[in-house]
GUMARFI-850855 format. One line per field, with one value per residue (C-alpha): x, y, z. Coordinates in pm, whole numbers, plus 32768, in hexadecimal, padded with zeros to 4 digits. Each point is the difference from the previous one (the first is absolute). Example, Ala and Ser with C-alpha at 12.3 -4.5 7.8 and 13.67 -1.06 7.14 Angstrom:
x: (84CE 8089)
y: (7E3E 8158)
z: (830C 7FBE)
END
This chain:
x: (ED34 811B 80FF 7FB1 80C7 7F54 805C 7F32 805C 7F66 8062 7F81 8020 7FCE 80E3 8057 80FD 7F67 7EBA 807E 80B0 7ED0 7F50 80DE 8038 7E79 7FA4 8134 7FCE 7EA3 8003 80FB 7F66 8132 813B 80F7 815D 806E 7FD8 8075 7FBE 8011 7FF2 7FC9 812C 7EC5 8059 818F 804D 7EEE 80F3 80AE 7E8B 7F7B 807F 7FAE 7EA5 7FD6 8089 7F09 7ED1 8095 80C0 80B0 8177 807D 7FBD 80AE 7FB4 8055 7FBD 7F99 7F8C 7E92 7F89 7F3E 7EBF 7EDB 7E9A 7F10 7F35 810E 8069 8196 804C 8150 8015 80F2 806E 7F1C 8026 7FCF 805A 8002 800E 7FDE 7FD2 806F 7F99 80F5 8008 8109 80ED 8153 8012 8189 802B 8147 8089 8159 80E9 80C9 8146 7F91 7FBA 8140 809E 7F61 8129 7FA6 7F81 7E8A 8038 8095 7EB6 7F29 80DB 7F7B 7E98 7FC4 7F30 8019 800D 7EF4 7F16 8000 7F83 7F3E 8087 7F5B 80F5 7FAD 8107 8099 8025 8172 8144 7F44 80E8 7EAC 8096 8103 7F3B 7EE7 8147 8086 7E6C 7FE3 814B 7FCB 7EA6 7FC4 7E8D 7FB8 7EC3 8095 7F18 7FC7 805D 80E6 7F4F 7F7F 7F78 7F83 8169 8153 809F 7FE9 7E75 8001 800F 7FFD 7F46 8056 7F67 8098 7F68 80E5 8129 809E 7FAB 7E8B 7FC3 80E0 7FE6 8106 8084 8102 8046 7ECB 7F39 7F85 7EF2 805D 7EDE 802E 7F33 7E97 7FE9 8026 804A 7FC0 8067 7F72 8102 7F65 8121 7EF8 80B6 7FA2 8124 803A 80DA 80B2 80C2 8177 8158 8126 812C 80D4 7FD8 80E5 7F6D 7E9E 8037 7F84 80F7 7F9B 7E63 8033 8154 7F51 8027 7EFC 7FB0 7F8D 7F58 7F2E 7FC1 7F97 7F07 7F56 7FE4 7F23 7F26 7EB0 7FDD 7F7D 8116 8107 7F8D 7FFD 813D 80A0 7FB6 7F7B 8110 8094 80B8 7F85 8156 7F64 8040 8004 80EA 7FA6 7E63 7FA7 7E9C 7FE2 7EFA 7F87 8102 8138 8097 8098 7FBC 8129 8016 80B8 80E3 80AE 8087 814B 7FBE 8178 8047 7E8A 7FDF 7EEB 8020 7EFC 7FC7 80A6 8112 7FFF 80B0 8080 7F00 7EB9 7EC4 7F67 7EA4 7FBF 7EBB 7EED 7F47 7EB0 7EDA 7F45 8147 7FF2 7EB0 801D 812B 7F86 7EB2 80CD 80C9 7EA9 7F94 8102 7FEB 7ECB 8038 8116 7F29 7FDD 7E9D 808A 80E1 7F57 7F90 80B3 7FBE 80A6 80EB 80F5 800B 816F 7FB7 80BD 7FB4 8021 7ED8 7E93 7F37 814C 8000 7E97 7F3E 7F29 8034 8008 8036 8120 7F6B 7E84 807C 80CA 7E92 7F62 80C4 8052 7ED0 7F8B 8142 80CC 80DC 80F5 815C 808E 8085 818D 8106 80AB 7F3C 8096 7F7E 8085 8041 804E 806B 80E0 7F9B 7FF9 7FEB 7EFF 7F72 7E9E 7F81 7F06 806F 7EFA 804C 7ED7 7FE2 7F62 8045 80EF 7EF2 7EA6 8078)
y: (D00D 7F31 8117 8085 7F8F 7F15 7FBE 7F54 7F82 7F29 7F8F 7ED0 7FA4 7E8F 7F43 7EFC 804F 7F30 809D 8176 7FBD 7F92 812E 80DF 7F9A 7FCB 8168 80B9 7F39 8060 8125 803E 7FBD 7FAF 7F10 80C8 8046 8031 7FA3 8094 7EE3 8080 7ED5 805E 7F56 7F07 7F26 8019 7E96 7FC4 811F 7F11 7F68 8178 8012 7E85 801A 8127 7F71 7ED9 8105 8132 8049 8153 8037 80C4 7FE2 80CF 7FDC 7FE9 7FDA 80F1 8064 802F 8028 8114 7FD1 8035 7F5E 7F74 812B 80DF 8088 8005 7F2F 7FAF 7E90 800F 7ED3 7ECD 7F3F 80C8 8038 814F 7F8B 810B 7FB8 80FC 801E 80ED 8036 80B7 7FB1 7F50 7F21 7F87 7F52 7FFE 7F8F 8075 7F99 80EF 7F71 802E 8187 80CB 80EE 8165 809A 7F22 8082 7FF5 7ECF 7F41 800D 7FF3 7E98 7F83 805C 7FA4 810F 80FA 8185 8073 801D 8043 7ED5 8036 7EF5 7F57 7F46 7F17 7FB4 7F27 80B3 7FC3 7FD3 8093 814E 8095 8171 7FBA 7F5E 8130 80E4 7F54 7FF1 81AB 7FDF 7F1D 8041 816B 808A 7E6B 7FDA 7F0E 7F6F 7EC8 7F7E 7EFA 7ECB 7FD1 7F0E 7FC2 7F7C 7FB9 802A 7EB7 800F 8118 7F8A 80A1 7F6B 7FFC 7F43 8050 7F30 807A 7F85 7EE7 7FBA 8066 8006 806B 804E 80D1 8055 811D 80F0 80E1 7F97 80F6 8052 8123 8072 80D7 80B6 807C 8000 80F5 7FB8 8146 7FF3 8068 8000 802A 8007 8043 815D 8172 811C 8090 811B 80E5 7F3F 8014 7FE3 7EF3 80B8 7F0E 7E60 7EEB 7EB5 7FC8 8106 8160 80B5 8163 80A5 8145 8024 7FA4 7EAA 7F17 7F84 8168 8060 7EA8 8049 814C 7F8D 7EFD 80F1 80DF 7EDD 7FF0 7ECE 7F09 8039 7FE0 7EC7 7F8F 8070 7EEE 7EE7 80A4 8103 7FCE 80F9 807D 803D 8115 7F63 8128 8113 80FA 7FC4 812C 7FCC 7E7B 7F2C 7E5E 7F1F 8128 7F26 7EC4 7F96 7F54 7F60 809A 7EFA 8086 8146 801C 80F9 8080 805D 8056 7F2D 7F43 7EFC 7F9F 7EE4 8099 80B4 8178 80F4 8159 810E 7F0A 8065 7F69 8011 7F58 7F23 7F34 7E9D 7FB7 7F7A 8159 8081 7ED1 8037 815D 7FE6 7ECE 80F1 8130 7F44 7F50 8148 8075 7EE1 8028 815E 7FCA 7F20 802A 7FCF 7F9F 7F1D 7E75 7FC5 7F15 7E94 7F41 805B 7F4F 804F 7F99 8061 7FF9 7EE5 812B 80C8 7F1C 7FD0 802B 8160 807A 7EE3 7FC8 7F1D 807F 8171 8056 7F22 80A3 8175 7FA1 7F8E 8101 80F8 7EE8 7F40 7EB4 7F8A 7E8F 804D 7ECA 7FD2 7FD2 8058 8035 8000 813F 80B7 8063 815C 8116 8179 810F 7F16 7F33 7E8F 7FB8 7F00 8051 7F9C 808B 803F 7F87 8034 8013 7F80 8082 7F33 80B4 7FF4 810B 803E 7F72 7F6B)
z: (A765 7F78 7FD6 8164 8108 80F2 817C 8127 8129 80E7 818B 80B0 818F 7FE2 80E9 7EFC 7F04 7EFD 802E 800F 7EB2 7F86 806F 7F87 7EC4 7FDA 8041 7F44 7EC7 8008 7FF7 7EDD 7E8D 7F6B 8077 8125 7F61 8173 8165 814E 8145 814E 810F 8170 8101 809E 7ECD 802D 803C 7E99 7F30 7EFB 7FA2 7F9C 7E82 7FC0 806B 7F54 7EA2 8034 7FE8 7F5C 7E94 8037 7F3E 812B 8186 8115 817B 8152 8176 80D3 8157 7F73 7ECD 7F40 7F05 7F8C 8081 7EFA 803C 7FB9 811C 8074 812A 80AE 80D5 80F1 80AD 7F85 7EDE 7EDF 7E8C 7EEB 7EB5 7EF2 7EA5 7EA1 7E9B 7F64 7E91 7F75 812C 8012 812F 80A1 811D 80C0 814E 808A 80F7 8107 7F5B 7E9E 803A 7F4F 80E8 8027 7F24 7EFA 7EA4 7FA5 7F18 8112 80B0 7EB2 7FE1 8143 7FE3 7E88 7FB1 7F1B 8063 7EDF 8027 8184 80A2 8133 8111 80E6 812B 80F3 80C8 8127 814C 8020 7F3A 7EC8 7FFD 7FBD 8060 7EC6 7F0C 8028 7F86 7F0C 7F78 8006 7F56 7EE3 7FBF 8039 7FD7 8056 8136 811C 80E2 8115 8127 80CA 8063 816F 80C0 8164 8087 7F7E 7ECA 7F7F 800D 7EE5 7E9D 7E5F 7F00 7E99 7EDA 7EB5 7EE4 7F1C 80E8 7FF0 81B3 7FC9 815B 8147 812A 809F 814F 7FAD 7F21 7F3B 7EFA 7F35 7EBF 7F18 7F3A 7EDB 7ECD 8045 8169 810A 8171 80ED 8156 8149 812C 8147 8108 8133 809D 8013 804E 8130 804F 7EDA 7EE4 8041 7F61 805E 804B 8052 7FDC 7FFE 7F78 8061 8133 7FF9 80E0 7FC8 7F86 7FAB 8095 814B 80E7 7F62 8143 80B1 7EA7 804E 8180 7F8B 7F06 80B3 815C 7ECD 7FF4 8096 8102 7F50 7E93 8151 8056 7EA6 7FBB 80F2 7F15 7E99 7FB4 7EB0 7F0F 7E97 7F0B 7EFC 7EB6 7F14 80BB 7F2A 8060 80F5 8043 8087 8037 8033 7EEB 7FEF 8115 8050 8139 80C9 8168 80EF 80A2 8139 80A5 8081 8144 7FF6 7EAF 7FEE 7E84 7F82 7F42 7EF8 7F10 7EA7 7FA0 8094 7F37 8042 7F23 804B 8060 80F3 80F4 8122 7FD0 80EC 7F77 80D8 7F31 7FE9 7F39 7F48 7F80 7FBA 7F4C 7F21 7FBE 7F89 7F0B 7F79 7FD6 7F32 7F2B 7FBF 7FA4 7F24 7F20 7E9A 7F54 7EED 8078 8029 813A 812F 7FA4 8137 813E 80C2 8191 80C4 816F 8101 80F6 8100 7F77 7FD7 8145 80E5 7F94 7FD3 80F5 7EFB 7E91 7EA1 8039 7F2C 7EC4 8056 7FFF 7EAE 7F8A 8070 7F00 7ED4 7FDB 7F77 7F9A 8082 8140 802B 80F0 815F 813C 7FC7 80D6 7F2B 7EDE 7E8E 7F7E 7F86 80C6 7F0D 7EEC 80D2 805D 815A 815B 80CF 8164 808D 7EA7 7EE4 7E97 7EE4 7EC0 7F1C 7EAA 7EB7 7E9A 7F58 7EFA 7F73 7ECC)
END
């Protein structure tokens, strides 16, 4: 067992801090039979005034080189009995524990000012992160929900690391900004332990590991895909060489009663990826707000760049589309799997604090249906405010979504 990777995780509601630590750390180490080489701490926003006492107390009862973390809305885990559960809003904390032979472990966190500009050179941004290109590393990011430039930082990432995994999530908590948090403990470093406000701290992980993603965005089409004809900025001022606004009013009059009614509050747009992809389906879009009309030009205005020659398809979010559309790309991934390939050892869940028991009126639906199809393996995250993944090989922001980071060894050996 010693050359296999190893990961648990364990979650504890106690409304002491002391005594959730102690929990935690209790059950993880447990259920490892070797020392963790890494740690990932989630910490629910109930304990936000207790935040700079997390890594100390932790230190006191745990001996791990590298710890990540941060706060969040709620946090995700896994029972004693094994099953997934997310807490939202009570005191709560995720700690997940890894054994990983044969893998090269860097910790990082960045500022908005330190990030080169987006013209600059792949070794400008190698500089800042300290990592090396080669092999890939496969990132994980947990970052603050403002002044990170999280948007740039994700591109300068896909540019200096190509065929490199990116995924996380920006910190959350139940109020203002100064309630969310980052943790980093180094023990290589010369500050061992910080806690951060700003910026992103990071963990590259590189040599025989493999991080597969999941992207669940929560939307089903509607309508026929179409092509921008004319944009400006972020505003699509022509679909198909017709007024945007009368292709919409169009679409949605198509709609039986209850997708019309929907449509007033759950309307977003899917930009097709690959423009060359004919036959679409759930993960060939990214799926973008739509942020205002303007009734006399007849534009819409959405929440990325439009460009002239995109492909584009209306879309509608309710929880039913959520759950089919996280169930079709399980499905897939289940079908793409390799038997010879070593099975999933651990996954990481960043929700959307928009998605849990707000969206579905009932807990632990998106982490059960993942459980349902990938079995018997550590779930361990939180509720974000903004999710990392990937679409189509680009790393992305979301909102509304739950991304899957699935954890197995590159090969047996």
């Amino acid at each position: 067992m010693a050359d296999q990777m190893q990961w648990a995780n364990a979650l504890s509601t106690r409304p002491s801090l002391e005594a959730a630590v102690t929990d935690v750390v209790e059950q993880a180490v447990s259920s490892l039979t070797v020392p963790a080489d890494l740690g990932l701490v989630f910490i629910s926003s109930a304990f936000a005034s207790e935040y700079s006492r997390l890594l100390p107390l932790l230190a006191e009862q745990l001996s791990v080189p590298v710890m990540i973390g941060c706060s969040g809305g709620g946090v995700i885990g896994t029972t004693a009995t094994g099953e997934p559960q997310e807490l939202e809003a009570q005191p709560s904390i995720s700690l997940t524990l890894g054994y990983l032979p044969g893998v090269n472990i860097q910790v990082f966190h960045v500022l908005a000012e330190e990030l080169p500009d987006l013209d600059s050179s792949p070794d400008a941004w190698i500089d800042v992160i300290g990592v090396e290109p080669s092999p890939a590393p496969q990132f994980i990011l947990l970052s603050s929900a403002f002044s990170s430039r999280i948007n740039d930082l994700l591109q300068g990432l896909d540019f200096a690391y190509p065929g490199s995994v990116i995924i996380g999530g920006q910190a959350s908590s139940g109020g203002s900004s100064s309630q969310t948090s980052l943790f980093c403990h180094d023990a290589s470093g010369e500050q061992h332990q910080r806690l951060y406000r700003e910026g992103t701290v990071g963990l590259a992980l590189s040599g025989n590991i493999v991080l597969e993603t999941i992207v669940a965005q929560g939307c089903r089409p509607i309508g026929q895909p179409m092509q921008v004809t004319k944009a400006e900025r972020n505003i699509i001022l022509e679909l198909d060489e017709k007024v945007p606004l009368v292709v919409l009013r169009d679409l949605i009059g198509s709609l039986s009663e209850k997708e019309r009614m929907l449509a007033q509050h759950s309307l977003f747009v899917g930009i097709v990826m690959d423009q060359f992809k004919l036959s679409l389906q759930q993960g060939d879009f990214l799926i973008r707000s739509i942020l205002g009309v303007d009734p006399s030009a007849g534009a819409i205005a959405i929440g990325d760049i439009a460009r002239p020659g995109q492909r584009l398809q209306f879309q509608l979010r309710d929880a039913e589309a959520s759950a089919e559309d996280l169930e079709l790309l399980l499905e897939r991934y289940q079908q793409n799997q390799q038997l010879s390939q070593p099975s999933a050892a651990a996954a990481l869940m960043f929700s959307c604090v928009g998605r849990g028991q707000g969206l579905y009126g009932k807990p632990n639906f998106d982490s059960e249906l993942f459980s349902r199809y990938i079995h018997d393996i550590p779930i361990g995250g939180f509720f974000c405010n903004g999710e990392i993944g990937p679409v189509s090989g680009s790393t992305f922001v979301h909102g509304y979504t739950s991304v899957f980071g699935i954890c197995r060894q590159l090969s047996a050996d």
